[in-house]
N, C-alpha and C positions, 0 to 999 in steps of 0.2 A: 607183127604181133603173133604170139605163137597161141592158137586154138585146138586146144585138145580134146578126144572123147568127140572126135563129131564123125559122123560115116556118111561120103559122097554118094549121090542118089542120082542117077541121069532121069528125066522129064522126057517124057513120050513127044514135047515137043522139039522142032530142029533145033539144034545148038545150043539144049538150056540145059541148063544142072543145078540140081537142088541141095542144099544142106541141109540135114535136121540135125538139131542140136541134139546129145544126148544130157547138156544140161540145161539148166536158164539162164541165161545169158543177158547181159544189157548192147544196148545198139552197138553196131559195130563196123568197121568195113574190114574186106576180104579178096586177096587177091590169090587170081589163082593160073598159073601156066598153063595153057590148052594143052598142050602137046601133053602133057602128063595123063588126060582124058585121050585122046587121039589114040596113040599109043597103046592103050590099057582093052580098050575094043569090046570092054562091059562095062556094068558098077558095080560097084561094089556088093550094096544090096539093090534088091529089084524095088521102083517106084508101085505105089500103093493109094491108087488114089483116097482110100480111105483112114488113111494114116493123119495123124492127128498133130499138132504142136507149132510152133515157126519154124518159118522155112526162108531160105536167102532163093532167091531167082536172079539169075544172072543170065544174061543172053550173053552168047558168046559167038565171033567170027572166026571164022576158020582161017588162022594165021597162025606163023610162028611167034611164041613168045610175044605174045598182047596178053595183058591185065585190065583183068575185069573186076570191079569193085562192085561190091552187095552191100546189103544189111539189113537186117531181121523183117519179113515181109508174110503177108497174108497169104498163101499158095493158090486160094482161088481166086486174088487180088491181080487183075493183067496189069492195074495201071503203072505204069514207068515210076521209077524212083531215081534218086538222086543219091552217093554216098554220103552221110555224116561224117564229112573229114575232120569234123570238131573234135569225133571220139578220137582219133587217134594223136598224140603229140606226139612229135618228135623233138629228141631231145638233143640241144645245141651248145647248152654251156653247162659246166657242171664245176661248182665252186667247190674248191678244198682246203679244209681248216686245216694247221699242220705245226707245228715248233719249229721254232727257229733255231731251235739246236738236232743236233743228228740222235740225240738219244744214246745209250749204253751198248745197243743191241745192234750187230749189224741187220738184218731183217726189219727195221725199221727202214732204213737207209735204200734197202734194195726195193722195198713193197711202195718205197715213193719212183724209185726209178720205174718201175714197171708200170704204176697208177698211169706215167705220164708219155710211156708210151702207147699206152693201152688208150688213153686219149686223143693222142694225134693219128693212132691208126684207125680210129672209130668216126674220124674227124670230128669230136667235139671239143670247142674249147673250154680251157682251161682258165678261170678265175679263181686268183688268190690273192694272197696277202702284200702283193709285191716285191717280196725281199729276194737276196742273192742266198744267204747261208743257210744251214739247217738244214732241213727237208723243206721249208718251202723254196730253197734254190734248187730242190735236187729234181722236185717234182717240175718246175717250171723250164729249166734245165732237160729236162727228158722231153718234154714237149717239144720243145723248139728244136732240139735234136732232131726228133723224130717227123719234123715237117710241119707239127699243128701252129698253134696257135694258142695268145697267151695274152690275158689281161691283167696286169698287176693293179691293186689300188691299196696305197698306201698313203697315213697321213705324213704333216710334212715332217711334222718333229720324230719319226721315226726314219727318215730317209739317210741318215748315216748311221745310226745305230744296226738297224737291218741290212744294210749295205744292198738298196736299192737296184735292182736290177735291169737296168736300161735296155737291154737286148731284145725286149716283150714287143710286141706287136703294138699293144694300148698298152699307156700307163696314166694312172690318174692320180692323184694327190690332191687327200683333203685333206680338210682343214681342222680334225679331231677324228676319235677312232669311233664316233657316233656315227659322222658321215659316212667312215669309211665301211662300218656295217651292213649300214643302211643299203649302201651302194652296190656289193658285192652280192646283197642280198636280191635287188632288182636285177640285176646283172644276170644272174643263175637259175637255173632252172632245177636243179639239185643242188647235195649239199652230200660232201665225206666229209668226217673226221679220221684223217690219221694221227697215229699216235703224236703228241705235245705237252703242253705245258698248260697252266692255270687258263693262259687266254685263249686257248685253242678248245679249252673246257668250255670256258664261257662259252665262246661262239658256238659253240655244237648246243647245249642245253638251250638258249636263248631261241633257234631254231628248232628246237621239239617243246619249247614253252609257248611260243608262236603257233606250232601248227595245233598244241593241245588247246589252247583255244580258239581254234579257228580260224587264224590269220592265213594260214596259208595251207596248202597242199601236197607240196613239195617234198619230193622224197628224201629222207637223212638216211643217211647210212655211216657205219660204223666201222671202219677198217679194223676189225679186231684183229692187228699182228700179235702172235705169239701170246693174246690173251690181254693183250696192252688192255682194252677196256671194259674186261672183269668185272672187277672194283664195283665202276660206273653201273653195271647192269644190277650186281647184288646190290646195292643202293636201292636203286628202284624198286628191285622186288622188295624189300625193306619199307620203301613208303607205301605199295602198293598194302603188306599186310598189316599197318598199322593205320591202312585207310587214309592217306595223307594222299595219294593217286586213286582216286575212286571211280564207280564203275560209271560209265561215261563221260568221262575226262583221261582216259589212257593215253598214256607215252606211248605214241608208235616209230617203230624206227626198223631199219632192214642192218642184219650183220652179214660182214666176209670175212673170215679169217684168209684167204689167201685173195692177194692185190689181182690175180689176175679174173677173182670174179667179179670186181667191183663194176668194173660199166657196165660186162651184159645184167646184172642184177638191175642196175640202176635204167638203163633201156629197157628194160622188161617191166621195169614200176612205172616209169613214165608211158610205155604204149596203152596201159591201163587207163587212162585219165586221159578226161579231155583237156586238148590245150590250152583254153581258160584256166584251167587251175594251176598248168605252171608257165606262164605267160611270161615275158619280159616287162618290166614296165622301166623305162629312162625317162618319162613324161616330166619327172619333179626331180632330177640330176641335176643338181649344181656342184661344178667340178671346176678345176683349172688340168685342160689335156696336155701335155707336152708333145 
């Protein structure tokens, strides 16, 4: 998690170091290289006992390359702490809405190849639609290429019209495109839309209509290649000034116009949030796996 605007503070005591925020900050943990302190042979600014605000304490040993985890702490507080590993998620699968056709544009074409190696380089998997063609072949195709990992779910009456891709790590097949939502939806911890078609619309709205009412947490993001979802955005602004999206019920969603920002955006919104909020759950899965 990257934490900005904070200035390192070394403690009059052995081996400790203090952060003070320079802003307010929610719980958090904090890892940090010794050597980078060792090295350095002051602080940055000088410790002040009478300095005011939260403060992280970390003891630290005198080793190479050991991490020490904090989180927001009382400074005349000695008693030991534990890190909130809650706040931080990491993020593991990241499901992608997409057409099954290539689109007009070659830049559609290329921003799914890159999505999907930019995925198995990051080692997260990749949950999609299942299919071989379009962009969702190109994207699940670059995955696998590139070493990651790939979970196709598709229902069954679409497994020759999409021309099913068997290559995938998991593949699941249900038994309507409710389940297969449903499913993809458990499955993922995030959510792109690249550019597509009517049902690739569906699927992205249905998940900012979920999280506008608080179903869920989970970061959307919007692959805007070349402007592909425009449109979609002046829309909104549209409902938002005729009051149709009113003010505490907002559409929230993250854009990238270029494919190669998509995951670190998307790791960057998930280390925000604690892991509860974008949890897996397969608890209520009813599948047939192949």
């Amino acid at each position: 998690m990257q934490l900005p605007n904070f200035i390192f503070i070394v403690g009059t005591e052995p081996y400790s170091i203090y952060f003070k925020s320079l802003k307010a900050v929610d719980s958090f943990c904090l890892s940090v290289w010794i050597s980078l302190f060792l090295t350095a042979g002051q602080a940055i600014a000088p410790f002040n006992g009478s300095e005011t605000g939260d403060f992280v304490r970390i003891g630290l040993e005198i080793a190479p390359n050991v991490i020490a985890w904090g989180k927001p702490c009382n400074f005349l507080d000695p008693a030991p702490f534990q890190c909130d590993t809650d706040s931080m998620a990491k993020l593991e699968k990241i499901c992608v809405y997409c057409g099954s056709g290539r689109g007009n544009d070659p830049a559609y074409a290329k921003a799914a190849e890159i999505l999907g190696q930019s995925l198995a380089e990051a080692d997260i998997e990749l949950v999609y639609g299942g299919g071989s063609v379009g962009l969702m072949g190109i994207t699940a195709k670059s995955v696998l290429d590139h070493g990651g990992r790939v979970t196709g779910i598709i229902p069954g009456f679409l497994q020759q019209r999409e021309a099913m891709l068997d290559d995938v790590q998991e593949l699941i097949i249900t038994e309507d495109m409710h389940e297969r939502k449903r499913l993809m939806f458990n499955h993922a911890q995030a959510f792109v839309a690249l550019p597509g078609g009517i049902g690739t619309l569906e699927e992205l709205v249905e998940m900012l209509t979920w999280a506008q009412l608080g179903r869920h947490k989970k970061p959307v993001l919007l692959a805007n290649i070349n402007g592909f979802w425009d449109p979609l955005t002046v829309l909104l602004n549209h409902m938002r000034a005729e009051e149709f999206i009113r003010t505490g019920m907002d559409v929230g969603f993250l854009a990238a116009s270029k494919a190669e920002d998509i995951v670190p955006m998307l790791v960057e919104a998930a280390a925000s949030l604690p892991d509860s909020d974008i949890g897996l759950d397969h608890n209520s899965d009813k599948m047939k796996r192949l």
